[in-house]
C-alpha positions in Angstrom: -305.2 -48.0 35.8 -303.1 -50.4 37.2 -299.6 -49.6 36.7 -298.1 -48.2 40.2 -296.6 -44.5 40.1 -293.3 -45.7 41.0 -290.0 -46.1 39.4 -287.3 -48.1 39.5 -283.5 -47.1 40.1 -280.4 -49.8 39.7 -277.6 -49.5 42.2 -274.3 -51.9 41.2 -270.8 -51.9 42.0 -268.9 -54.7 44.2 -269.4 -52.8 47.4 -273.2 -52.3 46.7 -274.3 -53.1 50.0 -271.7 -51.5 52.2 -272.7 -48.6 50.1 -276.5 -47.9 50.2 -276.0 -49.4 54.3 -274.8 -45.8 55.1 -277.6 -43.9 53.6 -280.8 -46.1 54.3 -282.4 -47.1 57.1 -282.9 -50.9 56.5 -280.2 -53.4 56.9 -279.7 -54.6 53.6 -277.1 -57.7 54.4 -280.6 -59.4 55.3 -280.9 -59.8 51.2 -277.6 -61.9 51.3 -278.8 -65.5 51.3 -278.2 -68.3 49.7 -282.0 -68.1 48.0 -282.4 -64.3 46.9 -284.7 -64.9 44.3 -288.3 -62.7 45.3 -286.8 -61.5 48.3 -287.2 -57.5 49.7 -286.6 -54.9 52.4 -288.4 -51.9 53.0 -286.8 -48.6 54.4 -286.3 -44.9 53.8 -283.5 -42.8 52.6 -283.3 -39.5 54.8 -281.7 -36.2 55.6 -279.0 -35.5 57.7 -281.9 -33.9 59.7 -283.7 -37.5 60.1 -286.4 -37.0 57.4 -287.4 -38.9 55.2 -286.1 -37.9 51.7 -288.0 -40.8 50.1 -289.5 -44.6 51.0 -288.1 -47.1 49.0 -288.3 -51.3 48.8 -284.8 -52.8 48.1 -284.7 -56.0 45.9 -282.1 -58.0 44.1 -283.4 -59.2 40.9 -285.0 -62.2 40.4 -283.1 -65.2 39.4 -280.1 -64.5 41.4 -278.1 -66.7 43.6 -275.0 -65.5 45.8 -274.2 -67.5 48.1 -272.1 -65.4 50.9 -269.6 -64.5 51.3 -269.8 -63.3 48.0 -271.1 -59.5 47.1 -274.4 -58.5 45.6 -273.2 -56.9 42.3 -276.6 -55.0 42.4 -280.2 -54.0 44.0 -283.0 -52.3 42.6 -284.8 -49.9 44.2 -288.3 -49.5 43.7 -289.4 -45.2 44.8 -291.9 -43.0 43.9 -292.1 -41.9 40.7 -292.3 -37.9 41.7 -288.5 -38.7 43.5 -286.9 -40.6 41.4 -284.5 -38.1 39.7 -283.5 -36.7 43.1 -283.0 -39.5 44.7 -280.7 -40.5 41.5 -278.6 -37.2 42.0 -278.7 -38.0 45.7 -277.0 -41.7 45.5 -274.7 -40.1 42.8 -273.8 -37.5 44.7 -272.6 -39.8 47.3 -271.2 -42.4 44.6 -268.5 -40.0 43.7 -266.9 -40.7 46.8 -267.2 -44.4 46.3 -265.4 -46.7 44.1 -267.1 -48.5 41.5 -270.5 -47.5 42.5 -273.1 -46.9 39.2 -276.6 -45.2 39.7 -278.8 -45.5 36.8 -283.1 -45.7 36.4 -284.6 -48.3 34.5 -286.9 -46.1 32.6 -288.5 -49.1 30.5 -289.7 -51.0 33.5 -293.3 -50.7 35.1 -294.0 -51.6 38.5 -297.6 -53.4 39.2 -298.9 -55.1 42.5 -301.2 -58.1 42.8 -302.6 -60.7 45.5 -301.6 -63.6 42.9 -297.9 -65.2 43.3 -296.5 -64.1 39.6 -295.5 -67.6 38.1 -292.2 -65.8 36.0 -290.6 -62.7 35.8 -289.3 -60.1 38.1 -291.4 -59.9 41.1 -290.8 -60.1 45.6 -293.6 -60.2 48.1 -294.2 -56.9 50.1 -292.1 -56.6 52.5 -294.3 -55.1 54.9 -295.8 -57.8 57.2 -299.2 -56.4 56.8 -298.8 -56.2 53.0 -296.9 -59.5 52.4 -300.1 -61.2 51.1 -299.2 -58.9 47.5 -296.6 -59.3 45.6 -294.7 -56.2 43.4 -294.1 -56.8 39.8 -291.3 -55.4 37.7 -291.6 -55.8 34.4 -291.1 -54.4 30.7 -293.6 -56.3 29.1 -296.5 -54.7 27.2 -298.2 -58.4 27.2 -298.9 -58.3 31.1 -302.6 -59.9 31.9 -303.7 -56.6 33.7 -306.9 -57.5 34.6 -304.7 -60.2 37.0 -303.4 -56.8 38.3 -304.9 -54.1 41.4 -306.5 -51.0 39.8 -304.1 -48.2 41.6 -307.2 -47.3 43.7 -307.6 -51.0 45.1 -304.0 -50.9 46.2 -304.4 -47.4 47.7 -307.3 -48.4 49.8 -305.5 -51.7 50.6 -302.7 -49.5 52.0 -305.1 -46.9 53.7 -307.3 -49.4 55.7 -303.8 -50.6 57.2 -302.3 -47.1 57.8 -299.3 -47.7 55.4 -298.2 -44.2 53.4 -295.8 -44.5 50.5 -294.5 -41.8 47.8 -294.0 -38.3 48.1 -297.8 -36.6 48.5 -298.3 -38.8 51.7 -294.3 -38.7 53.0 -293.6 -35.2 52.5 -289.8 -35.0 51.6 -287.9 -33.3 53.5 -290.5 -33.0 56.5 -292.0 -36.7 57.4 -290.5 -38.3 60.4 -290.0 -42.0 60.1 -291.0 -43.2 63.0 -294.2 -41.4 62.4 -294.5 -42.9 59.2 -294.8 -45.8 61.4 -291.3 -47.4 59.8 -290.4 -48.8 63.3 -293.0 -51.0 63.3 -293.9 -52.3 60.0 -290.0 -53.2 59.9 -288.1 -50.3 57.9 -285.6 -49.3 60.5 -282.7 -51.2 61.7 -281.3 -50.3 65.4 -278.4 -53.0 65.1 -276.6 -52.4 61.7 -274.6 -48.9 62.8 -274.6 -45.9 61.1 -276.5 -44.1 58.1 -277.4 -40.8 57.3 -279.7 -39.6 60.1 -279.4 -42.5 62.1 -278.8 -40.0 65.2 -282.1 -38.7 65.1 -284.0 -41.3 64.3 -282.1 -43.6 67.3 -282.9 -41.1 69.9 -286.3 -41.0 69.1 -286.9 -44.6 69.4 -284.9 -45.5 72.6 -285.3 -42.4 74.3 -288.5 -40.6 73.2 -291.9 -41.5 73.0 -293.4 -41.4 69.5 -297.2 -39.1 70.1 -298.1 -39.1 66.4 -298.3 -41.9 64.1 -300.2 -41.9 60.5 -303.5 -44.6 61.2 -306.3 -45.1 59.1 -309.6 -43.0 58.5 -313.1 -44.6 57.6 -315.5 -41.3 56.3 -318.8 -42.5 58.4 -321.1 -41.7 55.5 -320.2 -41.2 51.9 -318.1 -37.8 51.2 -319.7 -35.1 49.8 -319.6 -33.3 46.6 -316.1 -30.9 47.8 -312.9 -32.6 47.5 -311.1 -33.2 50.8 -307.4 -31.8 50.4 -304.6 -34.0 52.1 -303.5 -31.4 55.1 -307.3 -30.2 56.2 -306.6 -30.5 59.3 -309.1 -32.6 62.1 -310.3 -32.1 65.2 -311.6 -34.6 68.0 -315.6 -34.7 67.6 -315.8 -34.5 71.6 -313.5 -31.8 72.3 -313.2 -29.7 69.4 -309.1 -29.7 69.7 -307.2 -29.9 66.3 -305.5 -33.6 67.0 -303.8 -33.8 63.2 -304.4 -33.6 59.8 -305.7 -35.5 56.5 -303.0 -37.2 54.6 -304.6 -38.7 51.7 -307.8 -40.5 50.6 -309.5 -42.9 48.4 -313.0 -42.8 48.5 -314.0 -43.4 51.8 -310.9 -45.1 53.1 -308.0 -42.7 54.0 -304.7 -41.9 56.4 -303.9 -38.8 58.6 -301.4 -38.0 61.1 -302.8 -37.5 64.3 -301.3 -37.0 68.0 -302.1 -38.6 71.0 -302.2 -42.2 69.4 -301.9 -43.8 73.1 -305.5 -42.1 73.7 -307.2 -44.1 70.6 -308.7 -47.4 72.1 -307.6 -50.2 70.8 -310.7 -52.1 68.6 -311.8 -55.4 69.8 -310.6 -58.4 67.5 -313.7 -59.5 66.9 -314.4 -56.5 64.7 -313.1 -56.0 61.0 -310.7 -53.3 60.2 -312.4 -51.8 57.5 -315.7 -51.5 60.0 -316.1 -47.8 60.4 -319.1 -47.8 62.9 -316.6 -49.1 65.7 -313.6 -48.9 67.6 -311.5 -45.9 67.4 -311.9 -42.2 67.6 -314.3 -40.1 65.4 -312.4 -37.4 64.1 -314.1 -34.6 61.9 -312.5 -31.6 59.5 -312.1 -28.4 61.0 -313.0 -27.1 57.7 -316.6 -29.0 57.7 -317.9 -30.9 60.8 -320.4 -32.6 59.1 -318.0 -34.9 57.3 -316.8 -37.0 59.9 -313.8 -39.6 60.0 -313.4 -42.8 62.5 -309.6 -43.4 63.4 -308.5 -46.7 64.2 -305.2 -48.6 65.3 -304.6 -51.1 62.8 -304.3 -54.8 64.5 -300.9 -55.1 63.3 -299.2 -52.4 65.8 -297.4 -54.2 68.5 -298.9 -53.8 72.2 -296.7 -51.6 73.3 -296.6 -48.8 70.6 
């Protein structure tokens, strides 16, 4: 299959922006140039606790040209399918108090990802510097080349093997942390544009705190067997025996898990690929069965100092 579980919602109103600036974590006035057309940002919405409540890509659609000062009438937002009605009641909750603000889902539209730059339609590049080789499609079309398209499990793995989570079974709402999530670094959090719905948090841990878990990537070092491994088994280091996280989600034998002490995972030389599971990293295994055993890696893309 290679439509995406992930909805689109449809945010408009004259004070757009200003609007959806105080509840996500991106800055969205980056959109506002004088070429929008394909153009993205990546963020979170979250709690007043500094949760995430859901990830979401922000997008104006295609074809549009505003040149500033002038306001974005409207920006889509691409979520996960599973929190797409919440999140609706959320914005509207919050669009009472505002004037002129509409929330709405565009039920009809499907949202696909390939490596091939769509000629037409509605479409943006990822927005996430290690994903902006694939592009997002939007579209409402039941005449869509899909064999053009990634199967859902090629753009899982794609995601896994870089240690990027996305919907609601691998950012539990209400309990991920985004700086966990690794949102920091893959460019989902502004620390410039002021104040949004739990900014607090979020700042402190950045600029005070030290981050000691972060989602990476998880290579199985021989073909899984026959039981399914269920996202939250949790894993212990192979040398020790001490739990050091948990299983967030797999695909085949490619796979993401939250684990602590990050800064004790060696970084993998350059000259070896990121999808090599017989080097670099940490070899983790599940407490549940030690003979299935996982290698964790840092991706290349995390800066030096994280």
């Amino acid at each position: 299959m290679s439509i995406l579980p992930r909805r689109l919602l449809q945010v408009s109103g004259d004070s757009t922006i200003s609007f959806l600036q105080g509840l996500c974590t991106p800055d969205l006035r980056n959109l506002h140039s004088k070429t929008i057309s394909h153009t993205a940002a990546h963020g979170a919405f979250l709690t007043n606790r500094g949760r995430i409540l859901a990830d979401a890509i922000f997008s104006v659609p295609s074809g549009t040209t505003i040149p500033p000062p002038n306001p974005i009438p409207r920006v889509t937002i691409e979520c996960d399918a599973d929190i797409a009605s919440p999140l609706k009641k959320h914005l509207s909750t919050y669009a009472i108090l505002a004037k002129g603000i509409r929330v709405e889902e565009l039920e009809d539209y499907k949202v696909l990802a390939t490596t091939r730059c769509p000629r037409e339609g509605n479409f943006v590049s990822d927005p996430r510097l290690p994903l902006s080789h694939l592009y997002r499609l939007y579209s409402r079309s039941s005449e869509i080349e899909l064999s053009t398209m990634m199967t859902l499990s090629e753009y899982r793995r794609e995601r896994y093997k870089l240690g990027i989570p996305e919907g609601s079974k691998e950012l539990l709402p209400e309990k991920a942390l985004p700086t966990e999530s690794n949102f920091d670094i893959i460019g989902g959090i502004s620390f410039e544009k002021g104040c949004y719905l739990g900014q607090e948090l979020t700042a402190r841990s950045h600029f005070v705190g030290v981050t000691r878990k972060r989602i990476v990537p998880i290579f199985a070092l021989r073909p899984l067997g026959v039981h399914r491994v269920v996202p939250g088994t949790e894993l212990v280091d192979s040398l020790t025996g001490k739990g050091v996280g948990v299983v967030m989600a797999l695909e085949g034998d490619i796979g993401i898990a939250l684990v602590r002490n990050i800064t004790d995972i060696p970084r993998t030389p350059s000259e070896v690929s990121d999808d090599d599971a017989t080097q670099g990293g940490v070899v983790l295994m599940l407490a549940t069965d030690p003979d299935e055993r996982f290698r964790a890696k840092i991706p290349y893309w995390w800066p030096e100092e994280t």
